[in-house]
N, C-alpha and C positions, 0 to 999 in steps of 0.2 A: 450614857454613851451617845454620842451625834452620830446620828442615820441620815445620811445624803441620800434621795432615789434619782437615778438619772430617767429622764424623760425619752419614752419610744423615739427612734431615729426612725424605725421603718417599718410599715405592716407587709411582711411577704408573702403571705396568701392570700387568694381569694377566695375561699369557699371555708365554710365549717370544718372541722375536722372532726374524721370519720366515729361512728358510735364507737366507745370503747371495748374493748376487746381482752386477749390476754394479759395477765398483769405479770412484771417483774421488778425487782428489791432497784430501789432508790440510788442503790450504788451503779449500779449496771446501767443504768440510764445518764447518769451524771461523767462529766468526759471533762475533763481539763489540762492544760495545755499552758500553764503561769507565765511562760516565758520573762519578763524581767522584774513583775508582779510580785511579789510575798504569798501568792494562793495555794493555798497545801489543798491539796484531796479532801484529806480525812476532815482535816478541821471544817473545810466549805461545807463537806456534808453531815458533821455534826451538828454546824446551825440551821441547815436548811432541813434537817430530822426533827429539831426542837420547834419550826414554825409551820409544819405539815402534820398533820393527826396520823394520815396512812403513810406505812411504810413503801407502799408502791404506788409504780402508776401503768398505764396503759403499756403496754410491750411498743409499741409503735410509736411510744414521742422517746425524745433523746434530747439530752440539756448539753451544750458544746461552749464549756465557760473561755476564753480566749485572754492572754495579756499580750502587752505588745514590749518593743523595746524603751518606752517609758513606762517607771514602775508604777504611775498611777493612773494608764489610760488600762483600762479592764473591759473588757464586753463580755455578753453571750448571747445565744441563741437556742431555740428552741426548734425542733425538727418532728413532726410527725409523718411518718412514715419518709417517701425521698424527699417532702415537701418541708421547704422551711419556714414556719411559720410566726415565730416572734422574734425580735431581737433587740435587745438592750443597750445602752453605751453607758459608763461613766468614766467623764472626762470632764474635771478630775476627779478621782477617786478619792474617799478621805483619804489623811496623811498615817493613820495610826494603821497598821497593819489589821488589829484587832477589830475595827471598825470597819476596812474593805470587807472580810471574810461576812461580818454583821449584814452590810448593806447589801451585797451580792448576791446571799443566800435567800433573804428577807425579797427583793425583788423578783428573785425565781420563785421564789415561792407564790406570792403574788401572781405571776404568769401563767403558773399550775393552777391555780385554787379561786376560779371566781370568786367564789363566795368568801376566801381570806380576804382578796381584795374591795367589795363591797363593807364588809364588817368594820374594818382599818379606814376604810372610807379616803386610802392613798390615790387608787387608780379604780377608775371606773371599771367594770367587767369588761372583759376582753371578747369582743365581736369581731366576725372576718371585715377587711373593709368596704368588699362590694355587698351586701345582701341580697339574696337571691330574691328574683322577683316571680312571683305564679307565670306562671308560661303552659304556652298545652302539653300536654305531653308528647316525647319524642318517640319517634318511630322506636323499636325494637328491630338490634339487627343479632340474628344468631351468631354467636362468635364460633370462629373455625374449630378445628383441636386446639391448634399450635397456638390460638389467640383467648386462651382457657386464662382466665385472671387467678393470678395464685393467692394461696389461702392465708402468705402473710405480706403484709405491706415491704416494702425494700427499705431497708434500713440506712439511714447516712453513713460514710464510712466514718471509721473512729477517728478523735483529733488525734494528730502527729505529734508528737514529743518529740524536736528535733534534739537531739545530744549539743549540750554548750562546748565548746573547746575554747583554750585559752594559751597562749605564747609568751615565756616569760623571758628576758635579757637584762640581765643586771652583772656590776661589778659588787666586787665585797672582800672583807680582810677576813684571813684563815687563821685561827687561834687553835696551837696545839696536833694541828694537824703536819707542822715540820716544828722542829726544838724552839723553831723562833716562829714572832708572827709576820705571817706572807701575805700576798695581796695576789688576787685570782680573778677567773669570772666562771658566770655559771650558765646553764640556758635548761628549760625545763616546758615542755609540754605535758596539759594535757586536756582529758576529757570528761564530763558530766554525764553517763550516760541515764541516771535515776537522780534525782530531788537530793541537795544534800551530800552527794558524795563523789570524790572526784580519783579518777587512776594519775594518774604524772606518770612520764616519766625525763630524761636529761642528764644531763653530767657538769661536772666541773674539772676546773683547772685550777692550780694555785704553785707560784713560785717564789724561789728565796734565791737570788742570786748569789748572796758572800753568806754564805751561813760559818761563822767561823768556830774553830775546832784544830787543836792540839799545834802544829806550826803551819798549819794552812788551812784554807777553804773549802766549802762544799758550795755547789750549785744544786737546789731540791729543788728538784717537782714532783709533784702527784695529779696525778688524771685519773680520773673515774667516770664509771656512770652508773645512772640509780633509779630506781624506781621505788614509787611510792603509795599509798593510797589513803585520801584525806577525808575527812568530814570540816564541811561548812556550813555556816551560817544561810540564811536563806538570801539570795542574792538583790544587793540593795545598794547601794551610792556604796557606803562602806562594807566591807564584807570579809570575817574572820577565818580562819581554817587551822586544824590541827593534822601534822601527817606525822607517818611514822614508814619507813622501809629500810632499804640494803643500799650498798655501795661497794661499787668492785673495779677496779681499777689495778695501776702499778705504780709506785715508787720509783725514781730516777735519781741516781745522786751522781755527781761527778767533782773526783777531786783534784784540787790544784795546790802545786807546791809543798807536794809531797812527793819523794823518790819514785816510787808506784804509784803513778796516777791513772788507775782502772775503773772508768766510769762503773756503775752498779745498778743492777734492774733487782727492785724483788719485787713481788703481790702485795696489794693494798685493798684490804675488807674493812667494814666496818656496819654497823648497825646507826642507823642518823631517826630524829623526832624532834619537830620543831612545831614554829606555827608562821603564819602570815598573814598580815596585812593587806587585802585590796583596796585603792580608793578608786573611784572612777573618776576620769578629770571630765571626757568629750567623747562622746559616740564612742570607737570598740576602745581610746587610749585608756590606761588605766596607771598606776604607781603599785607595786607592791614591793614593800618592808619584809624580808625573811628573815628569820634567827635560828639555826638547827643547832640542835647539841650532837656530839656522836660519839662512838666509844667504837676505839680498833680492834677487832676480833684476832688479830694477833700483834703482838708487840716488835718490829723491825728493826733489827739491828745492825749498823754498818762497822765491819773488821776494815782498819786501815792499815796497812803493813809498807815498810821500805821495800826496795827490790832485793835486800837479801833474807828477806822474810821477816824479818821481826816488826812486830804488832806494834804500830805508834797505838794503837788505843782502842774503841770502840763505843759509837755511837748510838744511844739509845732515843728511838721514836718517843713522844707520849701517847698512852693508852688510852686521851680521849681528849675531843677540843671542840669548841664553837665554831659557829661560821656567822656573819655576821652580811648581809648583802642586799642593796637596792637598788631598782631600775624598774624599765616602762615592762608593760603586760597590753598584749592586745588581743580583745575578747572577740569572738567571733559563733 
């Protein structure tokens, strides 16, 4: 496996950091924040568990791993107590996903463990950069009440996991969803609030203008709206999804050139599962391919009568049809 380390951009302390103190678990201390990156939690701290002997470290440092909106520019940092005291870049980051998580973990590790770092013989031991020099000793001032130094150092605040959201506008042909196939659009938001998993929600529209039937026309439409909730791939140039939800809307028929022509409203359900495509072309544009299957939760059926009542026929919905639809997404 190829191990890139990227080289200190900056020492942000000045002084030692303080003798060790209370300890807590590996995970508590580690904070990340992947933004357009490939860096899962768990996996980060899987490898950096396998290059650390102790499971803990000092309650008072805190590891702040950072990505940005290029998937290969990754940083972190390192905080004892408010004070930030290391900080890393790579830019760029290897290409293999498997190999950021490697390199990233391996370099904090590094920044934690003098003595891995002398061993590995990568980075010299990590020294603050001014060294204190002998000086006499300074006066002693009694500190007030209110000015009592507390017993634990102040902790960085946690990294922010901002929520991705995403805007999607596409046209596309409706299969099944009226007796013939139609042509629609659709538009669909939504949001990422965890790793992986995304809510939607949006509607569509889809129309047949001559649908034709017994000595005349129908005009279909159906309009819906749907909500969904998807699992995705981890977010990267290309990026896959699977969703699954509901669709609830109404049916619209209107007939022409028949004796009783009584336009018709009834309810449109359905249960829809597909997948999608995202590519990213430039900054938030993006292309996404969608395909849903769906199946109507009930079956619609249009009675056509003359005006003195008798039945020219009746017209049955299908019980299940594709959708087929592409257009721009823009990520934000």
């Amino acid at each position: 496996m190829l191990v890139v380390l990227a080289c200190p951009t900056s020492r942000l302390a000045a002084a030692a950091p303080p003798d060790a103190g209370p300890q807590r678990p590996l995970a508590e201390a580690l904070q990340v924040d992947a933004g357009a990156s490939c860096l899962e939690p768990e996996t980060l701290l899987e490898h950096l568990r396998s290059w650390r002997s102790e499971p803990e470290l000092d309650a008072r440092i805190a590891v702040l791993v950072h990505g940005g909106d290029d998937p290969r520019k990754i940083g972190f940092e390192i905080w004892v107590g408010s004070t930030p005291w290391i900080e890393r870049s790579f830019d760029p980051a290897p290409e293999r996903c498997a190999d950021r998580h490697a390199v990233v973990a391996l370099a904090i590790a590094i920044a934690l463990d003098d003595t891995l770092a002398e061993e590995l013989g990568i980075l010299a031991p990590l020294e603050p950069a001014i060294e204190p020099t002998p000086s006499e000793p300074e006066p002693v001032v009694q500190a007030t009440e209110d000015e009592q130094p507390s017993d634990e150092l102040e902790r960085p605040p946690p990294a922010s996991r901002r929520p991705r959201m995403g805007l999607t506008l596409a046209a596309g042909m409706f299969g099944g969803v009226h007796p013939q196939l139609g042509a629609g659009g659709l538009s669909s938001f939504d949001i990422r609030p965890v790793a992986h998993f995304d809510l939607r929600i949006g509607g569509f529209a889809t129309h047949v203008p001559d649908l034709r039937f017994s000595e005349g026309t129908l005009a279909s439409t159906v309009a819906a709206a749907r909500l969904d909730l998807c699992w995705g791939t981890s977010p990267r140039r290309v990026r896959l999804r699977v969703c699954g939800g509901f669709a609830g809307g109404a049916l619209h028929a209107n007939p022409r050139g028949f004796d009783r022509n009584l336009p018709q409203t009834l309810p449109w359900l359905a249960v829809l599962a597909g997948v999608d495509l995202v590519v990213l072309l430039a900054g938030p544009l993006a292309l996404e391919l969608r395909v849903d299957g769906l199946v109507a939760l009930q079956r619609n059926v249009l009675d056509l009568s003359t005006m003195s009542g008798d039945t020219v026929g009746s017209l049955r919905y299908p019980a299940g049809g594709l959708i087929l639809a592409v257009g721009p997404r823009f990520e934000f």
